[in-house]
C-alpha positions, -999 to +999 in steps of 0.1 A: +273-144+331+243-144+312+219-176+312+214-188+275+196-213+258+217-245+259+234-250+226+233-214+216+250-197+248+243-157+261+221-131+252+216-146+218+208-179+235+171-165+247+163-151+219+166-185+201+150-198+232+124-174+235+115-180+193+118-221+201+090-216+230+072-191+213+075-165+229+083-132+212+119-120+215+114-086+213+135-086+232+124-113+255+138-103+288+115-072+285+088-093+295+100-110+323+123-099+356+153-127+352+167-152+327+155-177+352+120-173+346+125-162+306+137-197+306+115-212+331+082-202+304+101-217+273+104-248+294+069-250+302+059-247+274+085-278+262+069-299+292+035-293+278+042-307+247+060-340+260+030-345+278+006-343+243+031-364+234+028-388+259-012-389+253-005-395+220+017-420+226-003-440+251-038-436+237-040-471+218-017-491+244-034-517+259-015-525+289+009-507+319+039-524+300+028-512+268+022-477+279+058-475+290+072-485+265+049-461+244+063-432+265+096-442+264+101-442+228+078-411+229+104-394+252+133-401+231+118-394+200+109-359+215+142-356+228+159-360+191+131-338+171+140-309+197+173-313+212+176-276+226+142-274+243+148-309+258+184-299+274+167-268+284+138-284+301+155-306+321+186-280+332+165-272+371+203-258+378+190-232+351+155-229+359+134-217+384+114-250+398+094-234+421+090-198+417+060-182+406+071-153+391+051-118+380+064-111+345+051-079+346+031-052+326+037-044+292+027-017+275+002-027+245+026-020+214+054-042+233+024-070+232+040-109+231+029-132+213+022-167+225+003-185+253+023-174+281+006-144+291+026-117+300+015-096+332+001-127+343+015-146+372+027-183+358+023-219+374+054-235+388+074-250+371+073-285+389+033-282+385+043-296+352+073-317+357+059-340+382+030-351+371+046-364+342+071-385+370+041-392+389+024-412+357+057-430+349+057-442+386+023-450+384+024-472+356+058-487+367+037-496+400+014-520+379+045-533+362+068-550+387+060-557+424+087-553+451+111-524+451+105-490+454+084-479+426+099-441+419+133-457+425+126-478+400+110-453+377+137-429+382+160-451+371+141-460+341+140-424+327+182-420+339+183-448+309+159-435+288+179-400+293+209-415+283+198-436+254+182-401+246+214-382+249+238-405+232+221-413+203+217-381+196+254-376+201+259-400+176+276-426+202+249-448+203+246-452+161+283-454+163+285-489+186+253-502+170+256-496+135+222-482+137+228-453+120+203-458+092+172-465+109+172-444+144+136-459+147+143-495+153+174-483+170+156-467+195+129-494+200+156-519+208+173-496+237+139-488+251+130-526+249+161-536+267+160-502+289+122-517+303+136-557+305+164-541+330+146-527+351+114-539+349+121-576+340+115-595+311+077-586+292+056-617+306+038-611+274+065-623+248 
């Protein structure tokens, strides 16, 4: 069965992808050898701009628990402006994590458009997953002392994922009555998301 973009299943599915990422879809299999690594690019690409995102985000935070709390509401926000790349980027049973795949020549009137060069042999995919794990574990580090601190950061981003995922389901809005301002909405989950498992701010 063909591998699709999430929310727009089969062949149709990477096209949409392929146009979400940037990459042309002309057809976009012709430029690389499996789905996997079709959507392994248009992920990259998604991971790329979650981490401008996450500068963005933490540029003016002053301190480790402000930073999270920065790229928390950062990652959701991203999550709800882009809900197919975001399922897509974090589907590794889709992906291919640590391939590094040749996508092969193409001739010059099949040119792509779009950063990923074609013919040219990509980074892993990982090589831009982790290091944006590796800076929430970082800052989690200088948060709370005891525990395991990429225990504790993984769980932190399970329930940032799921705040993520159900308010964009609409479950979230439902129970809350947040509805009409998804901001402050989100702000509160992440606040209470970060007291969990963090503790309460010693700043308040």
């Amino acid at each position: 069965m063909p591998v699709g973009c999430p929310g727009a299943p089969g062949p149709r599915g990477g096209v949409l992808c392929a146009r979400a990422g940037g990459v042309a879809p002309a057809p976009p299999r012709r430029h690389f050898p499996t789905h996997h690594s079709l959507l392994s690019a248009i992920a990259r690409r998604g991971f790329a701009d979650l981490g401008d995102r996450f500068a963005a985000a933490t540029a003016h935070a002053s301190s480790p628990r402000e930073q999270v709390r920065a790229l928390g509401c950062a990652y959701v926000g991203y999550a709800l402006e882009h809900r197919g790349m975001f399922e897509l980027m974090f589907r590794h049973d889709l992906l291919d994590s640590e391939g590094q795949e040749n996508s092969g020549e193409v001739p010059a009137e099949e040119e792509a458009v779009g950063e990923e060069a074609v013919g040219q042999r990509q980074p892993r995919l990982r090589e831009s997953t982790i290091p944006l794990f590796r800076l929430l574990v970082g800052l989690v580090s200088h948060c709370r002392t005891g525990g395991d601190p990429e225990v504790t950061a993984a769980a932190l981003w399970a329930n940032l994922h799921g705040v993520a995922q159900l308010w964009a389901w609409g479950s979230l809005p439902l129970v809350l009555g947040d509805a009409a301002d998804a901001r402050a909405g989100v702000e509160r989950l992440v606040d209470a998301a970060l007291d969990a498992h963090l503790g309460p701010d010693p700043a308040a």
